[in-house]
N, C-alpha and C positions, 0 to 999 in steps of 0.2 A: 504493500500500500504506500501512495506518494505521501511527503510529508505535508502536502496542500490537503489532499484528502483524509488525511489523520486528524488535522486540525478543526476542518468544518464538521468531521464525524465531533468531536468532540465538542467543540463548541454545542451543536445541536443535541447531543447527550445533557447539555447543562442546564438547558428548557423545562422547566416543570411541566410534567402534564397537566393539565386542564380539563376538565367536563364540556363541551360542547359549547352548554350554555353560559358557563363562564367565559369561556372566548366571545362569544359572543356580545354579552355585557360590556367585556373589556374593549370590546373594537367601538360598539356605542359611546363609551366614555371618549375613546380618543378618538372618535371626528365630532367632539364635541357637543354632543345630545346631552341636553339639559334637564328633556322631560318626553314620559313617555305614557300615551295613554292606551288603557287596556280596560277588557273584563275578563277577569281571570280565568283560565282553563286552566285544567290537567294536563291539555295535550302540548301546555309550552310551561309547566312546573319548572324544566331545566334552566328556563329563561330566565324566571321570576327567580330561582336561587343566585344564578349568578348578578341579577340586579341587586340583590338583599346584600352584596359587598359594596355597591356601589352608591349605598343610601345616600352617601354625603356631594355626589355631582349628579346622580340622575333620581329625579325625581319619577317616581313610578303613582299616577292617578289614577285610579280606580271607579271605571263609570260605572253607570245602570242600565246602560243600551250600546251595543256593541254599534251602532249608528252613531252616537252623543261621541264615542271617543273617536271615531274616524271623521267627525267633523270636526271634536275640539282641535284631531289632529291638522285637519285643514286650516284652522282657522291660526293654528301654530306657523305652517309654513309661511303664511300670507304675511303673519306680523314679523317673521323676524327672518324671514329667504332661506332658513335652514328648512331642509325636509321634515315635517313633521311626523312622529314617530306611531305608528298603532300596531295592539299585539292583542290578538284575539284568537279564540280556540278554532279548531275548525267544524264544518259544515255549518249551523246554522250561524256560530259566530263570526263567520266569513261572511255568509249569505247576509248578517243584517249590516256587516259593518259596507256590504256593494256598494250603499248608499253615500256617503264620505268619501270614499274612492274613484265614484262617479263623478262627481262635484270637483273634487281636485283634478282628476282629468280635463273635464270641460273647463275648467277655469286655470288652468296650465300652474297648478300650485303643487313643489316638492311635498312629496309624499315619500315613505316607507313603510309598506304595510308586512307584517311579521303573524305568520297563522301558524298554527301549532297545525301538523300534521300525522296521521297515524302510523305507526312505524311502520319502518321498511319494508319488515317481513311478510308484513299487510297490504301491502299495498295490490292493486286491482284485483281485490276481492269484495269489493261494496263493502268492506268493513266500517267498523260504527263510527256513522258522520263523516264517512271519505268523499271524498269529491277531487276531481281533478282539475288541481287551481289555473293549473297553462290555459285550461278550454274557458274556464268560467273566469277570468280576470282579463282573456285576452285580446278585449275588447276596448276595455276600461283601462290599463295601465299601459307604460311605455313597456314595457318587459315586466316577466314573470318567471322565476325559476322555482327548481327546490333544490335545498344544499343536503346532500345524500351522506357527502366526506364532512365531517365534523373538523378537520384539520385545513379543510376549504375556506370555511368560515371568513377569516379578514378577505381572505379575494372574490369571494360574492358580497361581502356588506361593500366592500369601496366601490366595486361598481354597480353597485346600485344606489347609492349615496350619487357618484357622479352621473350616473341617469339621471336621476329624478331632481339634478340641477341642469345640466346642459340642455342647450338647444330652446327648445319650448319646452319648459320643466313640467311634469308631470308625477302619478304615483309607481313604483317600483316594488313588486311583490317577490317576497321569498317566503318559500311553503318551507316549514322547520319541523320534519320526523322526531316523534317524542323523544325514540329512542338514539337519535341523531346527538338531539342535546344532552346526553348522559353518558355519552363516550368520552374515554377518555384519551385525549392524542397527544401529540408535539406538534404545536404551529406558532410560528412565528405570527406578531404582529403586523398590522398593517401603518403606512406611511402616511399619515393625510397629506394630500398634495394639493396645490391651488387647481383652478379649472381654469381651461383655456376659454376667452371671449371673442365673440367674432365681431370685428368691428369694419367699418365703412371701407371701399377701396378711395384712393384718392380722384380716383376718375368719376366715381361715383357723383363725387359731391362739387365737382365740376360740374357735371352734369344738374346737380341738383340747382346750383348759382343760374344754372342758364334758365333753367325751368322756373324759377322765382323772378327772374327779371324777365322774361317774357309775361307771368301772371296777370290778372286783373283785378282778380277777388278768389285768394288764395284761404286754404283754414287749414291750420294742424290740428289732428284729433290723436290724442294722446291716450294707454291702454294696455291693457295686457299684462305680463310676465317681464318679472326682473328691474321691478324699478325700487327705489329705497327714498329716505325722504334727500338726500342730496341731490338726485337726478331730480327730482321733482324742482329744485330750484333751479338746476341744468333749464330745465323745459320752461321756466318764467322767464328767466334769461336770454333763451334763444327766441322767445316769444315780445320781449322788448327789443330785444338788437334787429329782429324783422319785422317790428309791428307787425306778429300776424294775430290775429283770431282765432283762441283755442275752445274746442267741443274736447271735451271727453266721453268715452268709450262706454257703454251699460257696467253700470255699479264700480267704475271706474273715479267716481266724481271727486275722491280726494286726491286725484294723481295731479291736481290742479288748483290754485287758490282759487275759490269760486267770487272771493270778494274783489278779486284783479280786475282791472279797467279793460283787460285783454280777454277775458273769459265771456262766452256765450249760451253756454250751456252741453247740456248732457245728450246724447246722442243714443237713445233706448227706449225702452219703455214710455208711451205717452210724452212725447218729446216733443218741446213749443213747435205748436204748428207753424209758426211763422220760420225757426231756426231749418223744420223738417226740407219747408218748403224752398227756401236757398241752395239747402244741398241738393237738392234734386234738380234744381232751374239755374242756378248763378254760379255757385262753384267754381273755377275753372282749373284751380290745382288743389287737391286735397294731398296732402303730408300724412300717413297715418304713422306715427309711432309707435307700437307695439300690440294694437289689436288684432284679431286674425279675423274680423267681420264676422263674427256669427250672427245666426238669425235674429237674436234682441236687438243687437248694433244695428243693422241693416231694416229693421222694419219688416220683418219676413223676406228678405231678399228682394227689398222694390225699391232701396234707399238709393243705390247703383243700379247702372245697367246692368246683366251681365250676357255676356262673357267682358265687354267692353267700356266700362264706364266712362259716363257721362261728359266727366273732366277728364282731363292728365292728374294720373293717382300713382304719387310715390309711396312706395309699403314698405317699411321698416319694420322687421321682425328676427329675431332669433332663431327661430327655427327655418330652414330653409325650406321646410314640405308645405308651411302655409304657403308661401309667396306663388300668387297664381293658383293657387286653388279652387278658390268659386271667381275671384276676379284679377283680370289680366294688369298688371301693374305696367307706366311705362317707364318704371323705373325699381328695381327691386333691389333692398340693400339687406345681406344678410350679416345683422347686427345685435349687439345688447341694446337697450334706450339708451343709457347711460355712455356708452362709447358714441353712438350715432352722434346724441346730443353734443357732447365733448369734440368731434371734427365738425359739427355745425357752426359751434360758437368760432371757429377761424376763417369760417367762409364771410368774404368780405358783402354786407345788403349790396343792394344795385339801389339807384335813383328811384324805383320802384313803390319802395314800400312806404312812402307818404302819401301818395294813389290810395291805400288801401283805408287810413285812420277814418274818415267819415262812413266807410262801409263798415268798419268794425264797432265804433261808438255805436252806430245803431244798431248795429245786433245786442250788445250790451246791455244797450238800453231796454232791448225787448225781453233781454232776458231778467232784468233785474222787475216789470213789470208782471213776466209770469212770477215773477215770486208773491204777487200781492195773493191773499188768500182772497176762496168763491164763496158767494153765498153756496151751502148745502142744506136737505134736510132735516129735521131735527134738533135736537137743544146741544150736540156737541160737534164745529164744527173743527174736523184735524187739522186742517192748515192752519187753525189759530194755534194749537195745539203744539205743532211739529216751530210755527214760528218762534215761540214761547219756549223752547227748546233752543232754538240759536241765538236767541237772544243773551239767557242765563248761565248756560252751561259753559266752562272752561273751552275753550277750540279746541285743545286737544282729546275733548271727551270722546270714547268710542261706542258708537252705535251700531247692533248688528241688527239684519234680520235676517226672514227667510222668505216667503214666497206668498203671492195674494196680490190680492187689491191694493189691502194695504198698506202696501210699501209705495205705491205711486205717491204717497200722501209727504212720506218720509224725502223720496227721491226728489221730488219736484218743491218741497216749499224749506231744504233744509242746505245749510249753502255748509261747505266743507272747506275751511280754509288749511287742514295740518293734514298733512300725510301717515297715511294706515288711521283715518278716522272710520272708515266704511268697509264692517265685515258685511258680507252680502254675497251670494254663488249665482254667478253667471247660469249657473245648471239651474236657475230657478227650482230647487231642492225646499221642500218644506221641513218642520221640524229643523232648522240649521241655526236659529237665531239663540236659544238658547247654549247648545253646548259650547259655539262660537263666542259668546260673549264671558261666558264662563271662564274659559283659556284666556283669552284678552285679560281681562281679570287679573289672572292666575301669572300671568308674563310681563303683567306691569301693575301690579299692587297700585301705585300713588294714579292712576289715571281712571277717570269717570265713565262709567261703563254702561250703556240703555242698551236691554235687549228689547227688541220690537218685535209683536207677533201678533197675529192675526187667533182669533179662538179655535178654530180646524188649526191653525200651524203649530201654536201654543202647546193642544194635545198631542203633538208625535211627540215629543221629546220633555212634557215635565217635569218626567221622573229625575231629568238632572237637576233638578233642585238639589236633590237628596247630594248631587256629589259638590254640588256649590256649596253645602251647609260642610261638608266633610271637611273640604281643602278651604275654607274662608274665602271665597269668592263672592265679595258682597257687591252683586249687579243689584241696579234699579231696571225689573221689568215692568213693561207695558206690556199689557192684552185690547188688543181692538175687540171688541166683541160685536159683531151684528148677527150674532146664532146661523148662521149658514158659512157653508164655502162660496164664498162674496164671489171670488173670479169665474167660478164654472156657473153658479148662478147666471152671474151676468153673460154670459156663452149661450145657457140654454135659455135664457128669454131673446137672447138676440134672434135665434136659430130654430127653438121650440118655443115659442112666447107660450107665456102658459101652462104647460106641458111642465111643470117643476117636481123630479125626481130624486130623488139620494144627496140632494143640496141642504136640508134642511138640518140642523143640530141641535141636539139639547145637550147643554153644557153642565160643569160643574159650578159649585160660588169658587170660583177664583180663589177670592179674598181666603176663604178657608182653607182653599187647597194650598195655598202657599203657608199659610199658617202649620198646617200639619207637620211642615218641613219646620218649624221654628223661625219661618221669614214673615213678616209683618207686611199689613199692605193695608190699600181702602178701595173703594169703587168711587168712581167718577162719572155723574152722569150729565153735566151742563159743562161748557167751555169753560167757567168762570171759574169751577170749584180746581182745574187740573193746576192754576200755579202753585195752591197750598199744599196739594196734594207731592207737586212734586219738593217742595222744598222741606217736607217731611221725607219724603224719597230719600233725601239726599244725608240728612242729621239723623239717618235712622245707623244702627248699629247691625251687620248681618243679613243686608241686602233688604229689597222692600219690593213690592209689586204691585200697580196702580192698574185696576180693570177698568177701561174706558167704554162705557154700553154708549154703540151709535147708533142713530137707526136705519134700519135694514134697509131705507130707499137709497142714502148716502153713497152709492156704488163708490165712486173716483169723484173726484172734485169739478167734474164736466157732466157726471152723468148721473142721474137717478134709476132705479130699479125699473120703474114705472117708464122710465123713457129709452131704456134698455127693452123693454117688452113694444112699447110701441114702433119702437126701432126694427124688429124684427117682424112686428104684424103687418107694418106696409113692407116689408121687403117678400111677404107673402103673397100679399096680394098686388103685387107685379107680377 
């Protein structure tokens, strides 16, 4: 034997063995995982052992719904760009936590999801609770493996750690055999290494100078994946050096100070008709920075042409599989925001962009008039509500929700001036408002935290109360209450006027049900009572929750139940 080879033998003799799941632990702690949310199985016990050493840097949370922690895990990546961690049993603990995992796909948010699987010797025999995660995640994640060699362990966590960062970041699944994690081997640790960023070529943005000095009524819409609050000041900056006019992306609305003189508003969900109508008619260069236009963005895909849009359309993204997907870009730059933005700010304006200041004050201006609140029905109206909200609260207070009517209320009347103010899933995911708000919480103790939820959204995911009460995550929720699913409602009167099926609810008292957890709350049933209500909200001790009853014609701040129904009885009788 050479003496090169004597020595590596040896050296590698001098390795403690390890359990599976202790390597495992060990590889979380050094790429720096802080916190990991789970419901506890049997089928990953190896897991939780070797987390039990690492009390003191990973915090291991303990939900009530294998959904709550693969959201709170979502809601982890978004605030802080690290993959957010979830560890759940397998079959149905997989099957509920789909839901979290769906969400951070669609909304391109690092993930790492970790499912206990049944040993090896079991496997493809339908043994209890098997499933095969390649078929059933391989839709929903960037990649999915299972780590079979227990001594493999650091070289499937790094690259999956650098999956579920690179490119268009996403969730990354490793299936972990029970008895995988209770072997015991020699493996070296792994190295955390930076990630490589793709940024702008210099011709690019040549290119880009000419395309802005040609313009007439240019807009950068800013979105997506990979941004922090630095870049967000990149993006004001490159937005004063070109006086242009920024929209933001669906639930994208804090990647932007909405109170800038340069901001027009939000590009999603019930978007000022007057902002809709520019982009579709006036336009003539649209910038997107980091959205990939999904169907919220897009208006169901009618906001652009396609294959061809409208204007001349530069797309700035990360991943290079969006660019030209649903629309032909004439200019594609495969980039971070943050790099793009950084070789933007040295491109010299053109004579150009004082041309554009009286077309942007007026968008401005339209946009700060859709902020005023509508008359609606009934004794509570939410745009006073959500106003009264930005008026009080700290800026950097964080508001989540999930999914309804709603949230139009939230979206449109509530201005966002600090970055990662707005948890909120692109995947229009219900139940997401609470576990999200919870982790926010949980990641930044000193900052003010409103979860928002509709009474259908409220009930998927309650039962996290129980784990806000556990881990001290003292949120101030809201409950909209109008005893139906308000958005399918309003679908089936458009479509079936009349005809009202499976939309109807009978709720619980809120107020109690929060109590039951040890959290305090009231009901609010007039505009006027919600400021006392919330500034007890806020001086209460162990979170609080404010049931707002509206009433059921209230759809959206445009429309009534009743004009939703008569909406669809003359589209009948055409």
């Amino acid at each position: 034997m050479s003496k090169a080879l004597e020595t590596k033998t040896s050296d590698r003799r001098e390795v403690p063995l390890r359990a599976g799941g202790q390597i495992l632990a060990d590889q979380l702690a050094l790429l720096g995982a802080d916190k990991i949310f789970c419901v506890p199985g049997e089928s990953f016990l190896g897991l939780l052992e070797g987390l039990y050493a690492h009390q003191n840097d990973i915090q291991v949370i303990s939900c009530r719904h294998e959904s709550g922690a693969a959201n709170m895990a979502d809601a982890y990546g978004k605030m802080t760009g690290k993959p957010g961690i979830v560890a759940v049993t397998r079959g149905p603990g997989a099957t509920n936590a789909s839901n979290g995992v769906h969400t951070a796909y669609q909304d391109s948010t690092p993930m790492i999801v970790l499912i206990g699987q049944v040993g090896r010797q079991m496997v493809d025999r339908e043994a209890f609770q098997e499933m095969d995660y390649r078929r059933m995640f391989g839709e929903m994640a960037k990649w999915v493996a299972q780590i079979d060699d227990a001594s493999r362990i650091p070289e499937y966590l790094s690259r999956a750690w650098k999956v579920a960062l690179s490119g268009r970041p996403g969730p990354a699944v490793l299936a972990l055999p029970e008895d995988m994690l209770t072997d015991e081997v020699v493996s070296a640790d792994l190295k955390p290494t930076p990630l490589p960023k793709a940024a702008p070529q210099p011709s690019a943005m040549v290119e880009l100078a000419q395309m802005l000095n040609a313009a007439e009524k240019p807009l950068l819409v800013v979105g997506g994946p990979g941004w922090n609050e630095a870049c967000c000041k990149k993006a004001v900056a490159v937005s004063e050096k070109f006086g242009l006019p920024v929209a933001t992306s669906f639930r994208c609305q804090d990647y932007f100070d909405n109170s800038h003189e340069n901001y027009v508003g939000v590009i999603g969900i019930a978007p000022s008709p007057k902002l809709r109508k520019r982009v579709m008619e006036e336009v003539d260069l649209m910038i997107a920075v980091g959205p990939r236009f999904g169907e919220m963005t897009t208006q169901g895909y009618t906001l652009l042409d396609i294959p061809t849009p409208q204007m001349k359309l530069v797309h700035v993204h990360p991943g290079a599989e969006e660019l030209g997907q649903v629309y032909a870009p004439d200019l594609s730059i495969v980039s971070s925001p943050e790099a793009f933005l950084d070789a933007a700010l040295q491109v010299e304006p053109s004579d150009n962009s004082h041309k554009w200041k009286d077309w942007r004050s007026v968008q401005n201006a339209d946009y700060k008039a859709f902020l005023e609140p509508t008359e609606v029905p009934g004794d509570v109206n939410m745009s006073e509500v959500i106003k009264h909200i930005t008026n009080t609260m700290p800026s950097d207070t964080i508001i989540s929700n999930g999914a309804g009517n709603y949230t139009v209320w939230v979206h449109r009347f509530h201005k966002h001036t600090d970055y990662r103010t707005q948890l909120a899933p692109t995947s229009g995911s219900m139940g997401y408002s609470q576990p999200a708000a919870i982790a926010a919480k949980l990641i930044d103790p000193s900052r003010e935290v409103i979860s928002l939820a509709g009474d259908g959204c409220f009930m998927m995911a309650g039962q996290e109360l129980a784990t806000a009460k556990q881990y001290g995550a003292d949120v101030i929720y809201i409950v909209v209450n109008n005893g139906m699913f308000g958005t399918i409602r309003m679908h089936q009167e458009r479509n079936h006027p009349g005809h009202v099926i499976a939309t109807e609810l009978v709720n619980p008292d809120f107020v109690t049900f929060a109590k039951a957890f040890g959290i305090d709350g009231e009901r609010v049933d007039r505009t006027d009572a919600f400021p006392k209500a919330l500034e007890r909200a806020r001086n209460a001790k162990g979170g609080y929750l404010i049931e707002i009853v509206v009433d059921a014609e209230a759809l959206t701040p445009n429309q009534s139940l009743t004009a939703a129904r008569e909406q669809g009885e003359a589209a009948l009788a055409r």
